[in-house]
N, C-alpha and C positions, 0 to 999 in steps of 0.2 A: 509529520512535519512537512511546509510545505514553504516552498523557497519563490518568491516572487521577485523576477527583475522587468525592466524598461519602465517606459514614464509616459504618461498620459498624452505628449505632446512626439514619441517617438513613435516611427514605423515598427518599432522592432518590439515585442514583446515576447518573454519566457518565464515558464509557471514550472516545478519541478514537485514534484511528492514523491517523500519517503515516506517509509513506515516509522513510526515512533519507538527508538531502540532505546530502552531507558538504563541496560546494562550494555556494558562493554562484554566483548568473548571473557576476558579475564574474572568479570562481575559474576559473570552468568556461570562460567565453572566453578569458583567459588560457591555461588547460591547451591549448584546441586552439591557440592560436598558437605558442605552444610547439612542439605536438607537429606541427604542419603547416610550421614554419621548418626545423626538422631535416630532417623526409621532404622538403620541396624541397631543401635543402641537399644532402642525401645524391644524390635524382634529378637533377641540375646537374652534380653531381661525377661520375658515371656517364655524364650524357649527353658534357660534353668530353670524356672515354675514347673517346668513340663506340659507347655503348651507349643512344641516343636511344629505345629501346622502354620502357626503362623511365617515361618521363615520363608515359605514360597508367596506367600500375597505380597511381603512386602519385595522380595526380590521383584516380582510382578510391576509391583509400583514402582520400585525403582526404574524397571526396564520402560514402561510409560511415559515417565516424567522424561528419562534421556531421547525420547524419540522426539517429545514436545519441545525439549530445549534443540538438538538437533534441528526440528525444521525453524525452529525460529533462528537458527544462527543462519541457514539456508539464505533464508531470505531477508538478513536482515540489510542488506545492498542492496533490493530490488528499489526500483524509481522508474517513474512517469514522467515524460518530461515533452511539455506541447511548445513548442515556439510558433511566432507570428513574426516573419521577416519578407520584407518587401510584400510580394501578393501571392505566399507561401504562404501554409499553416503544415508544420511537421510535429507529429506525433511520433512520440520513441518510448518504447516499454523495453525493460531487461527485466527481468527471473530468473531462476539457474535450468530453467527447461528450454526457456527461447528470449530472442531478443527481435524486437520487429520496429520497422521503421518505415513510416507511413507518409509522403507529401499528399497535401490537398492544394487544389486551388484556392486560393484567397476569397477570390472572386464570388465562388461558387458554394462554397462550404456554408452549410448552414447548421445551427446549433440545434440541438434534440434534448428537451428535459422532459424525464417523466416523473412522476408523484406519485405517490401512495396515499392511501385515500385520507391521512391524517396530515396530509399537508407536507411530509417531508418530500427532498428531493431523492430521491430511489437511482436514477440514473441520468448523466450525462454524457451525451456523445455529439459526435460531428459525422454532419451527412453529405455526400458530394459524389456527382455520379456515378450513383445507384452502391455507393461503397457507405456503411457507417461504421466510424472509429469508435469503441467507449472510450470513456477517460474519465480516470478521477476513480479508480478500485480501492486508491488509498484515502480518498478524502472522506471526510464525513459527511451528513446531507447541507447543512449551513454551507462549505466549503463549496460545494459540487453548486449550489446555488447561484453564489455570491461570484466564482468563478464564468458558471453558465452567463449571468446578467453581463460580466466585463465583457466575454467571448462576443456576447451578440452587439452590443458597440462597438466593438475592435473588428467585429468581418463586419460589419456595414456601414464604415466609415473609410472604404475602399475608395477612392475618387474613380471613374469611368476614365480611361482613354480610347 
């Protein structure tokens, strides 16, 4: 998801990405009780057949699936968030490992896209002496594009003083 404020005729511009959380914490314990009454149901129904092997794979997969839902509740606050105010460009990342927060010069800052050989955008970042920021881990390649092309209007319509 990605959150776009300021207006074309403003100094001020900020672009924000999340990750796309399509359950709530509530949703997503739910979904695994759901999906871990079943796999025990199903390992119970096999083990009375007398196929008792199966009760460690499915604990196994149980214990998988909660690690997958775990990191995804982890991160499901993390955000990108670039502002463009006055002849600033600040870059902010937060994770549950680090949070970093980046000024460039306005001036100075120039935009870095690269491609992968079927045309998508692969990566953008911002480059300013001899520092380059990435940005856009949450976006997609369309987004990181369509962003990249604003970036490069917005720092080169800096006016000189």
């Amino acid at each position: 998801m990605v959150d776009v404020s300021g207006s074309t005729s403003s100094v001020h511009y900020s672009i924000t990405a999340r990750p796309n959380c399509s359950l709530s914490p509530a949703g997503t314990l739910c979904a695994f009780c759901i999906i871990a009454f079943v796999t025990l149901a199903v390992a119970l129904a096999f083990t009375l057949l007398g196929a008792w092997p199966i009760l460690p794979f499915a604990g196994l997969e149980l214990l998988i699936l909660w690690f997958c839902f775990r990191h995804i509740w982890r991160h499901a606050h993390d955000y990108e968030r670039l502002t463009i105010d006055d002849h600033k460009v600040i870059v902010e990342k937060h994770d549950p490992t680090c949070d970093s927060h980046v000024e460039l010069n306005g001036y100075w800052a120039a935009v870095v896209l690269e491609f992968m050989p079927d045309g998508d955008c692969r990566r953008l970042a911002l480059r300013s002496h001899g520092k380059e920021i990435e940005f856009g881990r949450l976006l997609n390649s369309e987004e990181k594009l369509d962003l990249g092309r604003v970036l490069q209007s917005r720092l080169g319509s800096y006016p000189t003083t």
